[in-house]
C-alpha positions in Angstrom: 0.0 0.0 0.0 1.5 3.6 -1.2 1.6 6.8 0.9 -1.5 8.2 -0.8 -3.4 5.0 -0.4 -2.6 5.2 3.4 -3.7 8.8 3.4 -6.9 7.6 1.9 -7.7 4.9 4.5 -6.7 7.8 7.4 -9.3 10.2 6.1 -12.0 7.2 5.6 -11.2 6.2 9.8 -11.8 10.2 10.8 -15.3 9.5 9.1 -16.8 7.0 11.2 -19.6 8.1 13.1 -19.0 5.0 15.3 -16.2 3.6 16.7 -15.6 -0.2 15.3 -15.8 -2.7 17.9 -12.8 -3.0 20.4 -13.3 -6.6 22.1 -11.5 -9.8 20.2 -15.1 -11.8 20.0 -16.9 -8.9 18.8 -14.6 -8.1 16.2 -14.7 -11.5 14.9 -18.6 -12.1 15.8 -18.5 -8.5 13.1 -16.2 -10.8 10.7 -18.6 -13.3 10.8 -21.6 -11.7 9.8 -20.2 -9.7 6.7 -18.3 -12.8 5.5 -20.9 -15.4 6.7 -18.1 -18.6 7.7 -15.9 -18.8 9.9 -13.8 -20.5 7.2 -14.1 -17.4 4.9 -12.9 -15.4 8.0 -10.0 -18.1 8.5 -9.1 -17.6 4.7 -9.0 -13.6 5.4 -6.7 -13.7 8.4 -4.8 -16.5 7.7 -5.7 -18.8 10.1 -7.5 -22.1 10.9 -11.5 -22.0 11.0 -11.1 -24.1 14.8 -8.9 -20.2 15.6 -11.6 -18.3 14.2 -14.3 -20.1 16.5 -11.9 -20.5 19.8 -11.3 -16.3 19.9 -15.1 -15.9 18.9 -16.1 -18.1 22.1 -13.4 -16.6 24.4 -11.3 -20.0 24.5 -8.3 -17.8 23.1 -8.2 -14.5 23.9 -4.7 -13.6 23.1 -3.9 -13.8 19.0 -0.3 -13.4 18.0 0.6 -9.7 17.4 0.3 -9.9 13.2 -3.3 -12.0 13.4 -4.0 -9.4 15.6 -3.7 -6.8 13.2 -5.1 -8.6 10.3 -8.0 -8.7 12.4 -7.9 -5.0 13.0 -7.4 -4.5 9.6 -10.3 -6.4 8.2 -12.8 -4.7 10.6 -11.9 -1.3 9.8 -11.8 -2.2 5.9 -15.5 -3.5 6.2 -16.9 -0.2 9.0 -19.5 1.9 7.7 -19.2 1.7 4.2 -22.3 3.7 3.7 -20.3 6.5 5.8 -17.1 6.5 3.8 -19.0 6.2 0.3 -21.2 9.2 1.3 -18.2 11.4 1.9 -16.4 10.3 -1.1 -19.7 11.1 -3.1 -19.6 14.2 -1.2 -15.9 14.9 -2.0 -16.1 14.0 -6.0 -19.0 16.1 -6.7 -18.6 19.6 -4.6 -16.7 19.5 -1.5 -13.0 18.6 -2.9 -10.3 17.3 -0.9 -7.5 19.1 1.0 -4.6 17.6 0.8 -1.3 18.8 3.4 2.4 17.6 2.2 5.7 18.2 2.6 8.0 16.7 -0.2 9.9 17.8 -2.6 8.6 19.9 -5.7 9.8 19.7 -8.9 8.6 21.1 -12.1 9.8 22.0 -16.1 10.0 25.9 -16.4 10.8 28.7 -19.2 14.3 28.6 -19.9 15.8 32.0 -17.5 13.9 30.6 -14.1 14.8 28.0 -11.8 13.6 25.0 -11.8 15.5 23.0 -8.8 13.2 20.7 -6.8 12.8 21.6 -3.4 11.1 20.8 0.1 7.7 22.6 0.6 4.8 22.7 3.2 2.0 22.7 1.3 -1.5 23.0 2.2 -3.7 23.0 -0.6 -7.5 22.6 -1.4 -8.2 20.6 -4.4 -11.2 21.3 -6.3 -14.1 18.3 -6.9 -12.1 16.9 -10.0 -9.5 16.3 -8.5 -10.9 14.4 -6.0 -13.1 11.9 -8.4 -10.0 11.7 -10.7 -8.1 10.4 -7.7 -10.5 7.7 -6.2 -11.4 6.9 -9.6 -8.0 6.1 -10.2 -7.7 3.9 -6.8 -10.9 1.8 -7.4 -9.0 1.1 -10.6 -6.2 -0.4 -8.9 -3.7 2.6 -9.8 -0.3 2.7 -8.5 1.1 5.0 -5.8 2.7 6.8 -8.3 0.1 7.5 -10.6 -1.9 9.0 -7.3 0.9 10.8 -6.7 0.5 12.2 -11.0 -3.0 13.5 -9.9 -2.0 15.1 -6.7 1.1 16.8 -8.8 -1.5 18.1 -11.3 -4.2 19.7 -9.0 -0.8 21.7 -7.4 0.0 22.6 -10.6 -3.2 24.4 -11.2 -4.0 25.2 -7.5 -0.7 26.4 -6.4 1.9 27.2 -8.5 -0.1 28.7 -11.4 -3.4 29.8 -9.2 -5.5 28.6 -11.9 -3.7 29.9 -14.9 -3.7 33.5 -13.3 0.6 33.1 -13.2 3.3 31.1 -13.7 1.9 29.7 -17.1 5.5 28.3 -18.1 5.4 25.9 -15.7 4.5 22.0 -16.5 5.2 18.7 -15.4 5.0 19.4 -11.2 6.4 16.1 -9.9 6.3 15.0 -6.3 9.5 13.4 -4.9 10.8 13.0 -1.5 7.5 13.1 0.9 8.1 13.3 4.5 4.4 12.9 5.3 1.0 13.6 3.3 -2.6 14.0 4.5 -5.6 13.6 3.2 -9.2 15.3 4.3 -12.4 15.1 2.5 
């Protein structure tokens, strides 16, 4: 999983309007009802189906750290997908994502200006379009750095020519180096 894809799944957790369950048996008692077997569940955690039942009834309480959070994993991949499809809608058709970064900028300019990559701290608001381009994109199964493509292109417009208001020259923003990236929507 990329940087942007983590960013995604970040934003998608602040949405819940509930907090998935905390207790071992009632977060495989959830597993159990959205994948109907407890061999299904087994299958998804990598584990035997007599596992599955012993930490559903109690018998085990204590799953290895890694089934532990393939367990967490799975729960919070399946919470409130109404919630998290709603604010995507949401995002893709008015409200836009905000997207905060620092990594290192590069772009092609006019022969005469510089055109050395360098660290920012950006904080940008990307309009609607962006934001359907880039889920689009991930439902498709694109790759970190063709996220990272779509990102590059919404600062290009955004930030570094304000909408084609200055720095028309510029083309080809690329994002290198990120020390961290966040995504709110």
């Amino acid at each position: 999983m990329g940087e942007i894809d983590e960013a995604i799944e970040r934003a998608d957790r602040e949405a819940f309007t509930r907090e998935p369950p905390k207790t071992l048996p009632a977060r495989i008692n959830y597993l159990l009802k959205q994948l109907g077997t407890a061999k299904a569940v087994a299958a998804e955690l990598g584990v035997t189906a007599d596992s599955v039942n012993r930490y559903r009834r109690g018998a085990r309480k204590h799953p290895p750290k890694d089934i532990t959070a393939k367990i967490d994993a799975a729960v919070r991949s399946r919470w409130q997908p109404r919630v998290r499809k709603r604010r995507r809608k949401q995002a893709a058709s008015a409200g836009g994502i905000t997207v905060e970064t620092r990594a290192r900028f590069g772009y092609t300019a006019p022969v005469g200006t510089t055109d050395d990559g360098r660290f920012r701290r950006l904080t940008v608001h990307l309009p609607a379009t962006y934001a359907q381009r880039l889920f689009d994109a991930r439902d498709a199964g694109a790759g970190d750095q063709e996220l990272r493509q779509i990102i590059a292109e919404g600062f290009k417009d955004i930030y570094f020519q304000d909408g084609g208001s200055r720095a028309t020259g510029i083309s080809d923003v690329a994002i290198n180096d990120i020390d961290y990236l966040d995504l709110d929507f």
